[in-house]
N, C-alpha and C positions, 0 to 999 in steps of 0.2 A: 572781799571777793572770796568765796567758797576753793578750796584747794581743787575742787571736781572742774572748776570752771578752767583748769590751766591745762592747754595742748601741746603735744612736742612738733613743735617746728618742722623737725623731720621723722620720715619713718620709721621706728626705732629697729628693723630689720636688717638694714642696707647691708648685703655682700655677706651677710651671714656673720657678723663682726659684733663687737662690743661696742658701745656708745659711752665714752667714759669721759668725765668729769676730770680733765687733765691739767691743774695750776701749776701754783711753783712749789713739784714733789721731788720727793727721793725716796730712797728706797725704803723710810717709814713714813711716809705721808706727805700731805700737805706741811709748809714749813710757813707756820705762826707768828714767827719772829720776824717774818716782813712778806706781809699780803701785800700783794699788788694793786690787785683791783678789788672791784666793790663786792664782786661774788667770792672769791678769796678772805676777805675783811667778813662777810656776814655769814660764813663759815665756821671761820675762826673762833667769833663770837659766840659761838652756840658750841656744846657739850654733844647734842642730840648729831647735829649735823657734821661736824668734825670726825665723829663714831663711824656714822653711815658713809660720810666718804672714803673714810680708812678703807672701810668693807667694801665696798666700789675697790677700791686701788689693790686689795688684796684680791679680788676676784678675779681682776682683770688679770693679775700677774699669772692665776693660775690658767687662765683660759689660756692664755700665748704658750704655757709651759706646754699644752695639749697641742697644740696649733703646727701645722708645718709653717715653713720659712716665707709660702707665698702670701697664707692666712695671716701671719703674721703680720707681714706690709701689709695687707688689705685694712685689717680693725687697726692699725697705728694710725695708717691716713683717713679711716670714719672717725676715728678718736680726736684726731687733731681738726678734721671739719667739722664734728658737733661741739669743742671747745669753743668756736666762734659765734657760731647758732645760739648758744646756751647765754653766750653775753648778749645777743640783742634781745633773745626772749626773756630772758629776767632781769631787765633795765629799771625797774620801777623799786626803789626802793621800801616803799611801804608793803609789797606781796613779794620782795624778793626770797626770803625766807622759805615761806610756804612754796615757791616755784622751785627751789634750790632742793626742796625735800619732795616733790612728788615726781622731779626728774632721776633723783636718784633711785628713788623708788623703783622707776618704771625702766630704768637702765640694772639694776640688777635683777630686775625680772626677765629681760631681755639676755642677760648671760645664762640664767639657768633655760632657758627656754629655744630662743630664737633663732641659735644653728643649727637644732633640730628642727625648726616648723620649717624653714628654707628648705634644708636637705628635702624632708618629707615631699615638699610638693615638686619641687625639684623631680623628684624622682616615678610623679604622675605627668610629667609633663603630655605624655603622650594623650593622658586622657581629658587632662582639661585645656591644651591649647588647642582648640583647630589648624591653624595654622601651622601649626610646629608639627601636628600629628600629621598632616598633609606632607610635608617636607620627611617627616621617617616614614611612609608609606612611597614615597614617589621617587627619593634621588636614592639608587642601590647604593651600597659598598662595593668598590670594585677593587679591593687588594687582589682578589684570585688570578687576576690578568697574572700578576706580577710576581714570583718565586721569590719564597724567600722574606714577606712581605704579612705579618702578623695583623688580623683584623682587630685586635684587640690592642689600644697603644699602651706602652711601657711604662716604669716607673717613672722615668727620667723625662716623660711627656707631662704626664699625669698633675708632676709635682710644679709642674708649672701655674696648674689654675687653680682657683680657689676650692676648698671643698667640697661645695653645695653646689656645684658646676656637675651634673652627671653626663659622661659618652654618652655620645648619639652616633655619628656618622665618621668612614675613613675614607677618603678619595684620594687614589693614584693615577699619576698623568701615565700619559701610553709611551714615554721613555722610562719608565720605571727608576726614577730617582729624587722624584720627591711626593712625599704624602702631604694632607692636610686633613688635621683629627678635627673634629667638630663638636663640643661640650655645650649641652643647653643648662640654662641654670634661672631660676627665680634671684633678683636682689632687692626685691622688696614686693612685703606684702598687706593688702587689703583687704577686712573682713573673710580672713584667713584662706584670702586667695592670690594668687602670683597678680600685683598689677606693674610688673614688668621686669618682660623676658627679656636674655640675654643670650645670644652664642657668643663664646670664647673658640678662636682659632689658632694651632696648634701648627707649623710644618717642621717637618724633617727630611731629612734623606732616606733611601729605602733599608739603611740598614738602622733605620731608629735613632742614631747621631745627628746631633748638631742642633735640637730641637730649639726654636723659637718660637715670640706668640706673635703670634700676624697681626690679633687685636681683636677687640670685641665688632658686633652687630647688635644694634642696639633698634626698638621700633623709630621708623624715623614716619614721616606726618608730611608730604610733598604739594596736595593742593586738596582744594573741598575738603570735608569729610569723611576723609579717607587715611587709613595707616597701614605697614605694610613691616616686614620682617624681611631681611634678603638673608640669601641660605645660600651656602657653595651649592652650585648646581654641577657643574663639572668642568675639568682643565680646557684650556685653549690647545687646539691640535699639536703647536711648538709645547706642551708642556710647560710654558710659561705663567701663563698668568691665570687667574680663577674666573669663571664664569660666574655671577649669583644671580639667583632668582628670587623674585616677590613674592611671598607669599602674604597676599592681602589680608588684613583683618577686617571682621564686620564695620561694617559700613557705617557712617551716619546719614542723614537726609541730603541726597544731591550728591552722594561719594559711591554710588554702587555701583556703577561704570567704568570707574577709576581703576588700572591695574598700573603697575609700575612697571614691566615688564625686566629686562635686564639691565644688571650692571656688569662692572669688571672689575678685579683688583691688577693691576699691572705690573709687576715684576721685569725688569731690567740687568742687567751686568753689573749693573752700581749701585743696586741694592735691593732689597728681600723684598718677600709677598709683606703688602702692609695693608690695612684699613685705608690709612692716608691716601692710597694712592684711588681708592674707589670712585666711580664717575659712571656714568650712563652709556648701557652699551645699544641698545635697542627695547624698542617696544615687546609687550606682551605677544603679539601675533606675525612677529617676526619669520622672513623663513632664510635658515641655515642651509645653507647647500655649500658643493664643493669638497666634499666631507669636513666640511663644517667650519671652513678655514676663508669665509665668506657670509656676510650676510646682509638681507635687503630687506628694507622694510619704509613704508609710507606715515610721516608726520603730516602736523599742523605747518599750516606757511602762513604768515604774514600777507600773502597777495591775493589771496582765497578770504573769501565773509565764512565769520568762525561760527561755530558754533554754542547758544549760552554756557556760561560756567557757572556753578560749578557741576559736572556731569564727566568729562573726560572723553567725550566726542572727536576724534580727529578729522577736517575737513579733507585728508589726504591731498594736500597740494606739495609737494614734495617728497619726492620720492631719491633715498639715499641706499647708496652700497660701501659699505666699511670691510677693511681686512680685519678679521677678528683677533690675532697672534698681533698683529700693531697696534689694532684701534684705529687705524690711518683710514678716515674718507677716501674712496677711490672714483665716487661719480656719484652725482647729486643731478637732478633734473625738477625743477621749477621754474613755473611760467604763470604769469597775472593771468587769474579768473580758471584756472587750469586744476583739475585734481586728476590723478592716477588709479588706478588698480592693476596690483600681479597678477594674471592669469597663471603664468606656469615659469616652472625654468628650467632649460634644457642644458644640462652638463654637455650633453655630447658633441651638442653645435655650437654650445658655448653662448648661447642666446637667452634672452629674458624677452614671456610677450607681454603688453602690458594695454592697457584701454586707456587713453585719454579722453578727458571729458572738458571740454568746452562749456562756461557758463555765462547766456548771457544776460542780465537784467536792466527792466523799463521799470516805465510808469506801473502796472500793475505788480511789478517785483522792483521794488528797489532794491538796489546795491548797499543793505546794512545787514549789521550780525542775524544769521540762522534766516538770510537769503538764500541759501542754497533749497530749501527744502520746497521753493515755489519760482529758483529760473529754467531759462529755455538751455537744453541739451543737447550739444551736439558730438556724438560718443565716435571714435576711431580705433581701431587694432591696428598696434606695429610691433616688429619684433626688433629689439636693440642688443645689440653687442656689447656682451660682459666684460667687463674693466681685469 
């Protein structure tokens, strides 16, 4: 088998790091005098490849010497995941040589190279994600609210995320005591383009102290043909917890409909803004009222004929209102064969009007999926009292 026929299992990009060939070394190499495994043993063996892994292990040593403390951990933990990769791709004893040599190869092309091509596109984000440029044209920076309060985060933020992570965005809640910095960055890429993004999130207190990392955003894939990025949109009224918004990516066949609309990060007494705590706060066409400390919005029900999937259709048979600053459901109305719509809502009288719609089906509509579009309607206005 041809040396051009061997692929690297992984990206050789990832987080902007080194990809290195890690056995059993010290501080002059691989140690000969007792290989463990078969890629150590057929190292060993060879003059050629003993050489070029030195040059591997001295490259490596010099990258981390350049590398802050976070980069540092970042290429130790791709190092120690492609040590595992690398033994199930060059399993085969008779091409294991030839595999052992065109990975090194291609991993020290990757040191002189690949934390600059990350950086680089990294630092177009704006131009070639849509998504991402939608998210820097649409959620402001709002430090100005807050005195005192640097748009631009500090060292002591900074040093927390990897390199090739460049600022984007800085939101501060309306108590003025904690920000959250927002770093987009490429960690791996595909015919020399990002295929896939990352936000890394940042908070601290307003005087820049105490900084930790809330966690990445990573493209997540939720139903059809459909993917999405969520972006801190903006804090919940208590200044507690994050608001994030979708920002959909193109579509594939049957995913164009699809928007994810809101989530939430929730923060507690007992512990920090985290990734972990993320979960679903509302739909896309949600509406926030109450200064914002409220919001209602119309799903799918179960007692309602749905609509085909995949597409992202809601039959509106349920109709929900949440405390935004809890998350806490405060009034839900669902009823068989029943869908809703908001007309308006009135802060002053404290009311919400809404249309119910009655559906019923026969013989000429049966009661199965994407009946709705051919039963009999019998439509009402009432106004109900906010929770």
């Amino acid at each position: 088998m041809p040396l051009s026929s061997y692929k690297p299992l992984l990206p050789l990009v990832m987080m902007g790091s080194a990809l290195i060939i890690s056995f059993n070394v010290n501080a002059q190499g691989l140690q000969c005098n007792s290989p463990a495994s078969a890629i150590e043993k057929t190292i060993c063996a060879s003059s050629a490849l003993t050489k070029m892994n030195n040059q591997l292990e001295q490259a490596y040593t010099q990258l981390k010497k350049k590398q802050s403390p976070v980069d540092q951990v970042v290429t130790t933990n791709t190092q120690n995941q492609w040590h595992e990769h690398i033994k199930k791709q060059c399993n085969q004893q008779k091409y294991m040589e030839g595999c052992i040599q065109l990975n090194i190869q291609r991993q020290l092309y990757d040191i002189k190279h690949n934390a600059t091509a990350l950086m680089t596109v990294s630092k177009k984000w704006q131009r070639l994600n849509g998504s991402l440029r939608e998210y820097a044209n649409s959620v402001k920076n709002n430090t100005q609210q807050c005195s005192g309060i640097t748009r631009r985060p500090p060292k002591n933020v900074t040093q927390l995320i990897p390199s090739q992570y460049v600022y984007a965005k800085s939101l501060v809640n309306a108590q003025c005591d904690t920000v959250v910095r927002t770093f987009v960055g490429c960690s791996a890429l595909k015919n020399n383009r990002c295929s896939n993004w990352q936000l890394k999130l940042v908070a601290s207190d307003a005087k820049n102290q105490h900084p930790y990392i809330i966690g990445t955003l990573a493209t997540t894939s939720r139903t059809g043909n459909s993917s999405a990025i969520f972006i801190p949109y903006k804090f919940s009224p208590n200044g507690k917890n994050i608001i994030l918004k979708a920002m959909m990516r193109p579509s594939g066949a049957g995913g164009g409909n699809i928007n994810y609309g809101y989530d939430v990060l929730i923060h507690n007494d007992k512990q920090q803004l985290s990734t972990t705590t993320q979960h679903y706060l509302a739909p896309a066409n949600a509406d926030f009222y109450a200064n914002g400390t409220r919001v209602a919005y119309l799903e799918n029900s179960p007692l309602l004929p749905n609509y085909p999937q995949p597409g992202g259709g809601s039959n509106n048979g349920k109709l929900v209102i949440k405390n935004v600053n809890t998350d806490q459901v405060l009034m839900t109305k669902e009823h068989s064969d029943t869908s809703y719509a908001i007309k308006n809502i009135n802060i002053a009288s404290h009311t919400m009007t809404i249309t119910t719609t009655q559906h019923s089906f026969g013989s000429q509509c049966p009661r199965t999926e994407d009946s709705l579009n051919c039963s009999t309607r019998t439509t009402t206005q009432e106004k109900i009292t906010l929770p």
